[in-house]
DOTIMI-692818 format. One record per residue: x, y, z of N, C-alpha, C, CB in turn. Coordinates in steps of 0.1 Angstrom, whole numbers, plus 5000, padded with zeros to 4 digits. Atoms other than C-alpha are relative to their C-alpha. Glycine has a CB too. Example, Ala and Ser with C-alpha at 12.3 -4.5 7.8 and 13.67 -1.06 7.14 Angstrom:
500949885000512349555078500950125000499050005012;499149895000513749895071499250115008500450054986;
% end
This chain:
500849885000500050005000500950135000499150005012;499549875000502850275009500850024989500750035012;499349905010504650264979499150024990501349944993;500849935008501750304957499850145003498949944999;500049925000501450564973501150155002499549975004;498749975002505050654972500050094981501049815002;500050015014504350684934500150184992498249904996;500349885003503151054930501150134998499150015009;498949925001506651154937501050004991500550005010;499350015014508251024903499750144993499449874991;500849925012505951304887501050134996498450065006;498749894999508251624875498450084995502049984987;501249874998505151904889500850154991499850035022;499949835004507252194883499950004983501850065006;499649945014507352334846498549934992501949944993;501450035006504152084842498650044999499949915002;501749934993500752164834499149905007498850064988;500650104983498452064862499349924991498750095017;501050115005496051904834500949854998499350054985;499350175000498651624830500549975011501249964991;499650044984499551654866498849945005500550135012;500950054998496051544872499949884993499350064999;499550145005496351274846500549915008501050014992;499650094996498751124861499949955015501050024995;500750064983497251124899499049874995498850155010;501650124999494550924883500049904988498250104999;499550065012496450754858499449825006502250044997;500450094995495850424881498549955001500650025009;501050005002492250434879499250044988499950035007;500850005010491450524845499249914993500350044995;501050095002489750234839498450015009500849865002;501949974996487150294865499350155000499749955017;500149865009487350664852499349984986501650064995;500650055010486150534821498949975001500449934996;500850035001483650334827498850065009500349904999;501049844994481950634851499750064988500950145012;500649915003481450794825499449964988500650105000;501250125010479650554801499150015010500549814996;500649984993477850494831499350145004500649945007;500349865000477250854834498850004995500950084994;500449995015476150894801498749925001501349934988;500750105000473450584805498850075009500849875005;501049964988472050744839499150114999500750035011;500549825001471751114828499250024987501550135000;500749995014469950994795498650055002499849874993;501749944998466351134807500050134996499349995016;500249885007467551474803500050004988500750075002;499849925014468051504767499049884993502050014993;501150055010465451194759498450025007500449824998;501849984998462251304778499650104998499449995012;500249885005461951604758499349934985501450104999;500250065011462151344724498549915006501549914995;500750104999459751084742498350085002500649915012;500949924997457051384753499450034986500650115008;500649985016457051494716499449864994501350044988;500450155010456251074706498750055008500949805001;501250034993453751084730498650134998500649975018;500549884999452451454721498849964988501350134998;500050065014452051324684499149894997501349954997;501350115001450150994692498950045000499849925009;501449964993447451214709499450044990500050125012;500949845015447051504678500049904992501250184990;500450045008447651264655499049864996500950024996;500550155000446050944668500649904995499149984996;499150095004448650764659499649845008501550065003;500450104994448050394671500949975016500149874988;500050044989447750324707501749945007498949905000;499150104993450750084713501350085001500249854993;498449905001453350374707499850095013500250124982;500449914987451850574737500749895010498050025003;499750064988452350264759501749985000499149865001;499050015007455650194741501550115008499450044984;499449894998456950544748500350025021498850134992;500649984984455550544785501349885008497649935003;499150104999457550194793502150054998499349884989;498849975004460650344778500350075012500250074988;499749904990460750674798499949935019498850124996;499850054990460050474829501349895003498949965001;499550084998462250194826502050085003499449924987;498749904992465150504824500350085007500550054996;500149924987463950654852500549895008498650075004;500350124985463850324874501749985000498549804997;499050035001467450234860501050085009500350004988;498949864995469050604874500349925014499150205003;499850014987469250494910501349904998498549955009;498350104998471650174906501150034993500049854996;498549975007473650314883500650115005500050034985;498949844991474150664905500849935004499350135014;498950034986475450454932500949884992499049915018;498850085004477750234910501050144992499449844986;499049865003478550614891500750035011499350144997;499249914989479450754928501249955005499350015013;499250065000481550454931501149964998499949974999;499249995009483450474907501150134997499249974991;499249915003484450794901500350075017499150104988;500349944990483950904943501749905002498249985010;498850074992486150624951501350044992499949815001;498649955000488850724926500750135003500349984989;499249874993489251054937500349985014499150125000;499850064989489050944973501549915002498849915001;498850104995492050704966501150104992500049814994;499349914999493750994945500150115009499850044993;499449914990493651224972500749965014499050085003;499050034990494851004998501349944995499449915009;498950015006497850914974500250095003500349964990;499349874994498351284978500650045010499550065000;499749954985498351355011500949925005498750005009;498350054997500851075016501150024992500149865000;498849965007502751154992500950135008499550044984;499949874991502851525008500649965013498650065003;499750034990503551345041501749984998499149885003;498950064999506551145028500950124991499849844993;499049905002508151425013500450115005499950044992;499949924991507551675040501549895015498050045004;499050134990509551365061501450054994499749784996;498849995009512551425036500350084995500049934992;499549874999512551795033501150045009499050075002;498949954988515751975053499450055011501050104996;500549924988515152095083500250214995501349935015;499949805006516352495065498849994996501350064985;501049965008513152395041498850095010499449874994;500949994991511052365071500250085010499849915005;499849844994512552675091499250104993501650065000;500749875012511452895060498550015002500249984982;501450054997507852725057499350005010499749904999;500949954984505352805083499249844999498650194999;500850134998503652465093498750025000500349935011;501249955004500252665089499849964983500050155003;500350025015501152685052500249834996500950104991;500250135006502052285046499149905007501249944997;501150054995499452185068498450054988500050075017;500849915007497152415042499949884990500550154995;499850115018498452195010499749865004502049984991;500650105000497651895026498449975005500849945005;501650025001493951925040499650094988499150055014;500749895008492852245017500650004989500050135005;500449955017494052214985500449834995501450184990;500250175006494451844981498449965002501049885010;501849994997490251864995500050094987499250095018;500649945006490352134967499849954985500650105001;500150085011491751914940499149914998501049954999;501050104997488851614951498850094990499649985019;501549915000485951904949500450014983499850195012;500150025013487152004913500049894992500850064997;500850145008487151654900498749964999500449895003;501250035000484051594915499250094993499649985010;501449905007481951914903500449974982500250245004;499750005019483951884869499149904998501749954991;500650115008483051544862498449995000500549885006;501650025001478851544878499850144991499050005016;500549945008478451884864500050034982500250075006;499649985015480551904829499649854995501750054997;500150055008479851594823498649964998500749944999;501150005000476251624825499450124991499649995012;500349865010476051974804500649924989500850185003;499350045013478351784777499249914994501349945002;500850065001476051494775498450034993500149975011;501249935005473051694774499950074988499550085009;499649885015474651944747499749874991502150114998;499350135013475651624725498449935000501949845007;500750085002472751424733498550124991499949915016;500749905003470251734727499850054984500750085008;499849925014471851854698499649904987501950044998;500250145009471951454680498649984998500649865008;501149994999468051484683499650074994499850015008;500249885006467351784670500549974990500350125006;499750045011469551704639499349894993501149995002;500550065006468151404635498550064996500249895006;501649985004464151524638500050164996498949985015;500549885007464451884629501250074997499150105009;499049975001467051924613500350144999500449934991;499549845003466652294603499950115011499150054987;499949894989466452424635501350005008498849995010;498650044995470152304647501150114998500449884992;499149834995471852694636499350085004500650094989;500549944991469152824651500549995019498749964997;498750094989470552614681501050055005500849904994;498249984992474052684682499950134999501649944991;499649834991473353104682499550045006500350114995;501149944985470153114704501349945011497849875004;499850074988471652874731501550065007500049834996;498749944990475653024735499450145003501750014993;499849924994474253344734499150065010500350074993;500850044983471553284762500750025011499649865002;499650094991474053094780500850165009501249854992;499249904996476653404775499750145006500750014991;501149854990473753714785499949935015497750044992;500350004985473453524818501249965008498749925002;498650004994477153434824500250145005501349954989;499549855003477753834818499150055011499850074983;500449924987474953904847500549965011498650005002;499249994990476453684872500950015002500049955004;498649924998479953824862500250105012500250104987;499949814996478454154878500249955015498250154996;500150014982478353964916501149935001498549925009;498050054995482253814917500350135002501349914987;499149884991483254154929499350045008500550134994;500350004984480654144956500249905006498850015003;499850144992480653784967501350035005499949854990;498649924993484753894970499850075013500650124991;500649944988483754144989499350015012499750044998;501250094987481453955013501149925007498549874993;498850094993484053715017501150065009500849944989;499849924989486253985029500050025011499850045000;500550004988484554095055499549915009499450065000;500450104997483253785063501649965009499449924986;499349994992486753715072501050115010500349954996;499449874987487754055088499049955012499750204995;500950094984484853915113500549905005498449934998;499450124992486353595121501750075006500349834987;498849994992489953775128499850135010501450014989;500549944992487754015148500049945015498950044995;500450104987486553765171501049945006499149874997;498850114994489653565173500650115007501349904989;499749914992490953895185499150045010500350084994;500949954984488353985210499849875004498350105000;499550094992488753635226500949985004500049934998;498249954995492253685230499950105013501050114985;499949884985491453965251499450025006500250135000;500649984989489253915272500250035011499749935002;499749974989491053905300500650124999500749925004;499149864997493054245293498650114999501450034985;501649945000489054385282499650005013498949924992;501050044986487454255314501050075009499649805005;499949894989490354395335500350095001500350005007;499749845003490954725323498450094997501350014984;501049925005487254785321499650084985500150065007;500049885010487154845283499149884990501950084993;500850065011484254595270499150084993499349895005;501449905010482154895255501250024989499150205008;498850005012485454955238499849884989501549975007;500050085006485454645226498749984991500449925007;501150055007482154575215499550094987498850005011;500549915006481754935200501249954983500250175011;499850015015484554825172499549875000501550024993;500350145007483054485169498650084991499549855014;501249975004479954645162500050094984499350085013;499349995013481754825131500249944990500750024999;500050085011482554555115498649904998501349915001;501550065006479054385120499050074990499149975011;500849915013477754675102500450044988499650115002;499050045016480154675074499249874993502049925004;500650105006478754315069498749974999500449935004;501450004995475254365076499350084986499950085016;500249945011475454625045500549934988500650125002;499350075014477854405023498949885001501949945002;501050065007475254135025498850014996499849945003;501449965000471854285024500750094981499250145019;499649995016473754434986500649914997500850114996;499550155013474954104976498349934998501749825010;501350045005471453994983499250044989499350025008;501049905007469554284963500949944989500050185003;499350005012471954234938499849834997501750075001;500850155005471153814933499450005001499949895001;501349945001467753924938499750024982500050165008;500149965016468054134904500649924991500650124997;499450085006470653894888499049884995501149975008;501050125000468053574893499050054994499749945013;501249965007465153764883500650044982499350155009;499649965014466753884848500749894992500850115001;499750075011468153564838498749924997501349915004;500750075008465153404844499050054990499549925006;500849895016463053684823500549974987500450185000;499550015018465653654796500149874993501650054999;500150124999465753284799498649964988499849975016;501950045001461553274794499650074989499050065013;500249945017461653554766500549944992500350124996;499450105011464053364746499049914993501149915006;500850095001462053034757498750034990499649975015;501549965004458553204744500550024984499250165009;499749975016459953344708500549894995500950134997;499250065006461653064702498549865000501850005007;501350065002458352874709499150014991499550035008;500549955008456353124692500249964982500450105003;499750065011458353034660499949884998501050024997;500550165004458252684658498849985002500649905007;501549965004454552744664499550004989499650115002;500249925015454052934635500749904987500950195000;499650085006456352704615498849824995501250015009;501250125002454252384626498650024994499549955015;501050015007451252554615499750034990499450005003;499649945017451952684584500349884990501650115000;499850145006452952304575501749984994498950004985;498650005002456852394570500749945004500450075003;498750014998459552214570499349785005500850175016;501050124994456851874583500450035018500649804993;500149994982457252024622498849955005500050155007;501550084992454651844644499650085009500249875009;500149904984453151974677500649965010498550015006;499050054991455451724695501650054999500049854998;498649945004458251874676500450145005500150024985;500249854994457352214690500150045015498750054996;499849974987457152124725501749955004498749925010;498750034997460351924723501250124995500349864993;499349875002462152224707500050135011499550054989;500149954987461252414737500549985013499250005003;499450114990462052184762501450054999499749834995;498450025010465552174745500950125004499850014981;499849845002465852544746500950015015498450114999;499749954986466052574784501349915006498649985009;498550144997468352214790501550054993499749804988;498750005008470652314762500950155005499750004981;499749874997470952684774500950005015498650095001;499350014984471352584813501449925003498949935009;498950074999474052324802501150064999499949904993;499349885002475652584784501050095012499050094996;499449894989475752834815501349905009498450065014;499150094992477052514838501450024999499749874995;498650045009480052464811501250145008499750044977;499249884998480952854820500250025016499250124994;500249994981480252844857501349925004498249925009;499450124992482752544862501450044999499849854995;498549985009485752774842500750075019499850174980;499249984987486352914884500549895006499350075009;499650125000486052584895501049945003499949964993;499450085007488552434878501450095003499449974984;498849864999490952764877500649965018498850224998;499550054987491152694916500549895006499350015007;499650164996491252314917501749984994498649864990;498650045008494552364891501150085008500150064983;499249984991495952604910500949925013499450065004;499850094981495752364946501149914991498149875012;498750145001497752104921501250084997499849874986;499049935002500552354912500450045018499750124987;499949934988500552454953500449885004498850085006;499750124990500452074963501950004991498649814999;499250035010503452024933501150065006499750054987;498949944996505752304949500449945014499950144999;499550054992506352094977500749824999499150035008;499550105004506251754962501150024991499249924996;499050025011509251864937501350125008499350074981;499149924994510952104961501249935004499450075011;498650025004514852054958500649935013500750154996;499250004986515852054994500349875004499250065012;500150144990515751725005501449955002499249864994;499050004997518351595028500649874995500050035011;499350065008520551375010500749835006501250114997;499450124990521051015027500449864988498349945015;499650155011520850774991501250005000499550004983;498350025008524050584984500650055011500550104986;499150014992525450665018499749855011500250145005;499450084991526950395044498650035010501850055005;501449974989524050315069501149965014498149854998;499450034980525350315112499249925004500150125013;500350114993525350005125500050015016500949924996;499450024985527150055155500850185003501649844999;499749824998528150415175500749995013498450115002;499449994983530350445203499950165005501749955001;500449914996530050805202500850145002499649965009;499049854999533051025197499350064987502249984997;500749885009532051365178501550084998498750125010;498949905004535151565162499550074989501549924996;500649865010534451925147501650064995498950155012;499149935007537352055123499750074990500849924996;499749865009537552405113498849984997501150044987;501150005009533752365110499150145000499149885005;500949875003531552635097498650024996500550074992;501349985004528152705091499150144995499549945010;500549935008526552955070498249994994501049994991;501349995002522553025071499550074992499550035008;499449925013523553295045501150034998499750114998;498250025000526653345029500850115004500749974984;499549915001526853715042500349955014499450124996;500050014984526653585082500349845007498350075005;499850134994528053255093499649965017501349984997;500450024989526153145122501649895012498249924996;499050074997529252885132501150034995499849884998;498850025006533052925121501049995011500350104989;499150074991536352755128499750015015501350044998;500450034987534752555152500849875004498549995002;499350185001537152255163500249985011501449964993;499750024987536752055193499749814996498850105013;500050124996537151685201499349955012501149985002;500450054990534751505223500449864997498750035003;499750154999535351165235498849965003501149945010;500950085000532750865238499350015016500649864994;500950014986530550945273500350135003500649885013;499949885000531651295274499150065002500550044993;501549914999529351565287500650164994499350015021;499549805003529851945266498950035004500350094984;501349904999527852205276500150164995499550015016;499949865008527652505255499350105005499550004985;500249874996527252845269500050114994500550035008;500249915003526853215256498450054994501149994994;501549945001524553485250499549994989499850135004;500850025009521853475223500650054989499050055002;499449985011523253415188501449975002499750124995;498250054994526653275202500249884985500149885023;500150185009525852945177499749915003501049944997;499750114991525252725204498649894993499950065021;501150115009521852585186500349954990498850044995;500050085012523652535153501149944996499650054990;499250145002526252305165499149855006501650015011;500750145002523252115181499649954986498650025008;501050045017521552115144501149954992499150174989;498850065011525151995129500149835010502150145000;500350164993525351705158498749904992499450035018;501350145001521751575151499849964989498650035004;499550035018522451625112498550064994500449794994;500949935011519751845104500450124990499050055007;499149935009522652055087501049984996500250095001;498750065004525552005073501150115001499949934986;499149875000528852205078500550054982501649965011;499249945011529752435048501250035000499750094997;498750005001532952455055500449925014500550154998;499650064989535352195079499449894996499650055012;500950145001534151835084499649985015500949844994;500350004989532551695110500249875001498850055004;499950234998533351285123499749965007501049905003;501250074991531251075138501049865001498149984991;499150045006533650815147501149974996499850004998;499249995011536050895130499849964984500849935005;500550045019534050865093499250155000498649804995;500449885002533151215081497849964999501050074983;501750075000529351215084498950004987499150095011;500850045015528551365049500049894994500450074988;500250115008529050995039499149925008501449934997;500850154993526650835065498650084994500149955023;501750014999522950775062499450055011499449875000;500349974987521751025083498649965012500050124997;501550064996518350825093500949915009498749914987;499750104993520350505103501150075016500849894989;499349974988522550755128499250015010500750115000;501449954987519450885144499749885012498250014991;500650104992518550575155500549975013500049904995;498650004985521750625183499550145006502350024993;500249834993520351005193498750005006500050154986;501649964996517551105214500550175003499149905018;500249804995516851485218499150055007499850114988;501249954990515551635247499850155001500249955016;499849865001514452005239499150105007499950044987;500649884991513152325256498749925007499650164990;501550035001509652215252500049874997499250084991;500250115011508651905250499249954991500149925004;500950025010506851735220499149885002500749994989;500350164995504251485231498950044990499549935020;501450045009501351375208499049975008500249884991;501350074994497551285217499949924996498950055001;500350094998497750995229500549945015500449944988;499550084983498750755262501450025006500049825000;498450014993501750825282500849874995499950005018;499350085010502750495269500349984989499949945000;499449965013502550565235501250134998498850044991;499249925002504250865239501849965005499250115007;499150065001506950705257501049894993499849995007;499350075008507750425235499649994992500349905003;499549945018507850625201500949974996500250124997;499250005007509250495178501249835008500450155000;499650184998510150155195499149905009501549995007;500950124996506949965201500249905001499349984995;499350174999508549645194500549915011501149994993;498650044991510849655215500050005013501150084997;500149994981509749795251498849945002499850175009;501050044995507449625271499450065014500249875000;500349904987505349765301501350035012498649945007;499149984986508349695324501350094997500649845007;499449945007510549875300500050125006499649994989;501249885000508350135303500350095008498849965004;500449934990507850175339501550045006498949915010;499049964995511750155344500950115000500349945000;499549875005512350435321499250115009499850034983;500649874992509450655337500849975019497649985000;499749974992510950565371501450085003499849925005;498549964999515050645363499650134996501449924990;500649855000512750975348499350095011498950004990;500549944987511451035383498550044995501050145007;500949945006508251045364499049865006500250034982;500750105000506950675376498950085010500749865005;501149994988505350815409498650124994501050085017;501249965006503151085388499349924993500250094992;501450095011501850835361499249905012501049854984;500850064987500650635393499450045003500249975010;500549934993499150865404498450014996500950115000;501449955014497150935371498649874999500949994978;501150115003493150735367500349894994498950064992;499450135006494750515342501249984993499249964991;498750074999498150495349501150074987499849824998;499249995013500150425315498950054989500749844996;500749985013497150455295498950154999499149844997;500649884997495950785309500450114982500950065018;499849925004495651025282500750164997499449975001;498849924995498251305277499450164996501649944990;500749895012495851535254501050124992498750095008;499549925010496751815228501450035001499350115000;499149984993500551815229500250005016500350084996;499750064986500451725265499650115007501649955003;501049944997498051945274499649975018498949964990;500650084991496551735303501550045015499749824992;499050024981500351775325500750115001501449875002;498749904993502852035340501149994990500649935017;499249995009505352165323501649875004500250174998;499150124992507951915346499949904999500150005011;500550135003505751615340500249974982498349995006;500150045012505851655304501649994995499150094993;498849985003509651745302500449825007500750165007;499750104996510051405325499849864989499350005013;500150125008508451185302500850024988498549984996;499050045013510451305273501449955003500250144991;498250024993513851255295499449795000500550135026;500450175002511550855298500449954985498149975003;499950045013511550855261501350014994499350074993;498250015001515250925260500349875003500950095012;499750114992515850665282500049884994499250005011;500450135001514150405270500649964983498349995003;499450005011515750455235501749995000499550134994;498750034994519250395253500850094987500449815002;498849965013521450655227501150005004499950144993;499149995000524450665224500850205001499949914989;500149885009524451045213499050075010499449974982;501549924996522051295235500150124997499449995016;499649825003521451645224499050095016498950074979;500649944995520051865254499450165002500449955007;500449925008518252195241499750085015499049964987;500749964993517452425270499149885013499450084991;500450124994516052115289498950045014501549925004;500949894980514852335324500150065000500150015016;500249825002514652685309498750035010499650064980;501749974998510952655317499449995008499249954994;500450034987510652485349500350115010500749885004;500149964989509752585381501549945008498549965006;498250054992512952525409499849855004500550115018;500350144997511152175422500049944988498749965008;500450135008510152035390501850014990498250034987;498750025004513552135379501649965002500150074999;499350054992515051995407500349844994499450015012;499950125003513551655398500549964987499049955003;499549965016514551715359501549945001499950204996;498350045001517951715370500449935004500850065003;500050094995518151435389499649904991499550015010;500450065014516551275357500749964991499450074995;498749995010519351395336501049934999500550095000;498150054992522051295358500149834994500049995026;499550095002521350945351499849954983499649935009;500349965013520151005315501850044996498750154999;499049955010523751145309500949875005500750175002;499250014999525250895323501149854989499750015012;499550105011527750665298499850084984499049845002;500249965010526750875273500750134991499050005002;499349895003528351145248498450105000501149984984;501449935001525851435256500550144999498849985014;499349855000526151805243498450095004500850044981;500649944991524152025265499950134998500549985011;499749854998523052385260499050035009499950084986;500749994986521552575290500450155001500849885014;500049824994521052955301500350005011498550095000;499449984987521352875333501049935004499349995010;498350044996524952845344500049875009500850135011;500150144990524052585375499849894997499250005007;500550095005522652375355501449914991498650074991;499550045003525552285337501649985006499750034990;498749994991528452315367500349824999499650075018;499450155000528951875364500349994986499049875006;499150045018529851905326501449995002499950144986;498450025005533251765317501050134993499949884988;499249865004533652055297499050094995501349984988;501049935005532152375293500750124991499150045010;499249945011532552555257499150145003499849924983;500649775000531852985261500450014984501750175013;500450005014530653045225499950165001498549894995;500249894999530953415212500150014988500650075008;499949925012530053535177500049874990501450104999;499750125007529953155161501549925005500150044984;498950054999533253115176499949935011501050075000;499650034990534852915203501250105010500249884997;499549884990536153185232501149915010498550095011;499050074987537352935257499349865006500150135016;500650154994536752575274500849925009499949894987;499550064985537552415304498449945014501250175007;500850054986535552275339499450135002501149945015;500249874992533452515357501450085008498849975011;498849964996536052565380501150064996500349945002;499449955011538552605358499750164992499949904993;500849875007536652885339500250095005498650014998;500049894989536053105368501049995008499050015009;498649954996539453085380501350104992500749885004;498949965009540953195344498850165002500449884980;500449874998538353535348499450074988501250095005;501250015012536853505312499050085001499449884999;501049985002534453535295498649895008500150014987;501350124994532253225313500050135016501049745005;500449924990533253435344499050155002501250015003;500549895005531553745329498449965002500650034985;502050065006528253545321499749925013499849844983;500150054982528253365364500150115003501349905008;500549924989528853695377498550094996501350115003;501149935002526153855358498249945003500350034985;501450054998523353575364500049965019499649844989;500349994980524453575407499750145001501649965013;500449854994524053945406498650024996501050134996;
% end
């Protein structure tokens, strides 16, 4: 199942047009694409033949034609009425389900390439916007297949089937036809032209009201206690009357719009009646009186199919767009580069940085000549003030970047040659905040290695996390619910369980990101007592604001400007009178 859906990412989106980018989403199903629309075609036959069967049956009456063609006629028209129902629901089937399974190819596809984007892609990208491309314009691409296909191909049908009728029975009214019916279609396209620059405009305001509200919920509390809800209400009440005016004139105005197409609709209908009237009874041309109502009939199907055709040209304009929007992400360049390299088996855990540099742009190197040697169980802890570098030698450790200048060795084997997936599998990262999912404290804890822990696993990681005695605590334990990012716990309970999920992933490798910026002094107490045995055996590089927090590191690096300033023990540090000493006296005073 996942590499079919793997599939979507062969496609080369950029430079293509979306109509063969759609193609080829539904290249896998065009067989039951096909036969939807035979099926179609079969179901939607009443429109364009109970206009022909009204005229047989019109014809028997005036002309008394023999009886058995009445019943004849009657049997027909029923028999393709009774058919519509099983064939909708084998049509919906058909064409519902292949869009259904093209858009969940999409959205995984989207998935698996958002997985394999760099971490730079995903700094730039706001996770609003590729959260967007995968519900809202992969839902947008669905909706346009679907309206295309029930509506266009039910105006196309009707045009063709409509038109094949009329040629055959009257034949000479068929260029009457083709310049009544487009330019019907196109006088009542051209009136509801005139309401897309209100409907806009509705929409507008429509959402200046929703980022109204989201703002006066926000502030409630600063409203309520500064005493300023007349304030508030008085501009809400602005924009309700903005909107109160913009729809009461979009109304009036499809009011007038509706009323004038169908006037112009009905005068057409009538003259065009009128004449084939006058034709039939004049004896011209052999028109019947069945021929005269079915020409009527005709008028209004062929006209409205018409409008349809024009109505669907936004549609479609939007649905192509969403595939050129999903496209710039499935073809986007970035991806981090792991094919064809050496996968890690085995990690003991030395890190060596030579002359390494890093560059976020090429005017401002966030890292340069940075060269330090850790050994295998080693604890660094990186210090300085904001913008020192100290985050983007974590982001070169965990390999969500790569140095631009220098190498880096993992090892001793430069790392641009490893598979940076199979390294991971040696690293846990415990950062500022932690990241828990909705779901069970045990799921959350043993991410990413279900297999492998078992509840006692489990409970021995949440206890070396000093986290056992809270989940005990909790209604159902391990399987207590953690809710919305970890909603449900303390910021110390949630940081514990991620230091459990460390744990229980035994790395080799630990990155520690701010870790107890956030805590209170108890829960940061027990945090660190957490850590302590979390670091222990292990190579762990440590960044931390607060100085205390990192006084048992082996060695601590004072970072200034991307560089390295100085490194040594706490001790050490604040005896040489530094810069570390600079940054201790300033957070005891």
């Amino acid at each position: 199942m996942a590499s079919s859906y793997e599939r979507p990412l062969d496609h080369r989106y950029r430079g293509e047009h979306p109509i063969r980018t759609l193609a080829y989403l539904l290249r896998a199903d065009r067989r039951s694409l096909a036969f939807a629309v035979v099926v179609f075609t079969v179901k939607h036959s009443p429109i364009w033949l109970l206009p022909l069967i009204t005229a047989s049956i019109i014809d028997t009456v005036v002309q008394h034609q023999p009886i058995d063609r009445l019943w004849t006629s009657t049997a027909v028209i029923l028999f393709i009425l009774l058919v519509n129902y099983p064939l909708h629901l084998l049509y919906v089937r058909l064409l519902y389900g292949s869009v259904r399974r093209m858009g969940t190819a999409l959205r995984s596809a989207l998935c698996t390439r958002m997985q394999q984007l760099s971490i730079g892609y995903h700094s730039r990208v706001s996770a609003g916007v590729l959260q967007a491309k995968v519900v809202r314009d992969v839902e947008t691409v669905e909706q346009m297949v679907q309206q295309t296909a029930e509506q266009g191909l039910g105006a196309v049908t009707v045009l063709t089937g409509g038109l094949v009728i009329i040629a055959v029975r009257t034949p000479e009214f068929v260029p009457v036809f083709l310049l009544v019916v487009p330019a019907a279609a196109l006088l009542v396209d051209r009136l509801r032209a005139r309401l897309r620059a209100h409907n806009e405009n509705f929409r507008h305001e429509v959402e200046t009201l929703s980022s109204r509200v989201t703002e006066m919920t926000r502030l409630i509390p600063v409203t309520r206690a500064h005493g300023l809800e007349g304030k508030a209400l008085r501009r809400m009440d602005g924009t309700l009357s903005r909107l109160l005016t913009s729809g009461m004139r979009l109304d009036l105005l499809n009011g007038r719009v509706g009323s004038l197409a169908w006037v112009l609709l009905n005068v057409i209908g009538v003259l065009v009646l009128a004449g084939a009237a006058l034709v039939s009874y004049y004896g011209v041309w052999g028109v019947s009186a069945g021929d005269v109502v079915m020409l009527s009939a005709f008028l209004t199907t062929l006209t409205n199919s018409t409008t349809t055709l024009t109505g669907l040209a936004p549609v479609i304009a939007k649905g192509l767009e969403s595939v050129r929007s999903v496209g710039e992400v499935l073809q986007a360049p970035e991806l981090e580069d792991n094919e064809g390299k050496s996968e890690v088996t085995t990690l003991r855990g030395a890190v060596t940085f030579e002359d390494v540099g890093h560059a976020y742009d090429e005017d401002r190197p966030a890292v340069r000549d940075f060269t330090l040697t850790v050994a295998p169980g080693e604890t660094i802890a990186l210090v300085g003030a904001s913008g020192a570098g100290k985050s983007t030698v974590l982001n070169l450790v965990i390999g969500f970047i790569r140095p631009t200048t220098g190498r880096l060795l993992l090892d001793g084997t430069d790392m641009s040659t490893l598979d940076l997936r199979t390294y991971r599998r040696f690293v846990s990262v415990v950062p500022q905040e932690s990241i828990l999912f909705d779901g069970t404290i045990r799921e959350n804890v043993v991410y990413g290695k279900e297999d492998e822990a078992d509840d006692e696993a489990v409970r021995a990681a949440l206890r070396d996390a000093n986290a056992l005695e809270f989940v005990e605590r909790l209604p159902q334990g391990l399987d207590t619910l953690v809710g919305d990012r970890g909603a449900r716990l303390s910021g110390g309970q949630k940081q514990r369980l991620a230091i459990a999920r460390a744990l229980i992933r035994d790395p080799k490798v630990l990155v520690l990101d701010e870790a107890t910026s956030a805590l209170d002094t108890r829960s940061e107490a027990l945090v660190q007592q957490a850590l302590a045995r979390l670091l222990h055996g292990r190579t762990t590089f440590v960044v931390a604001h607060r100085l205390s927090t990192v006084r048992g590191a082996d060695r601590i690096v004072v970072m200034g400007e991307g560089r390295i300033l100085e490194t040594g023990t706490h001790d050490e540090l604040l005896r040489r009178g530094g810069p570390y000493t600079e940054l201790h006296s300033g957070q005891v005073a």
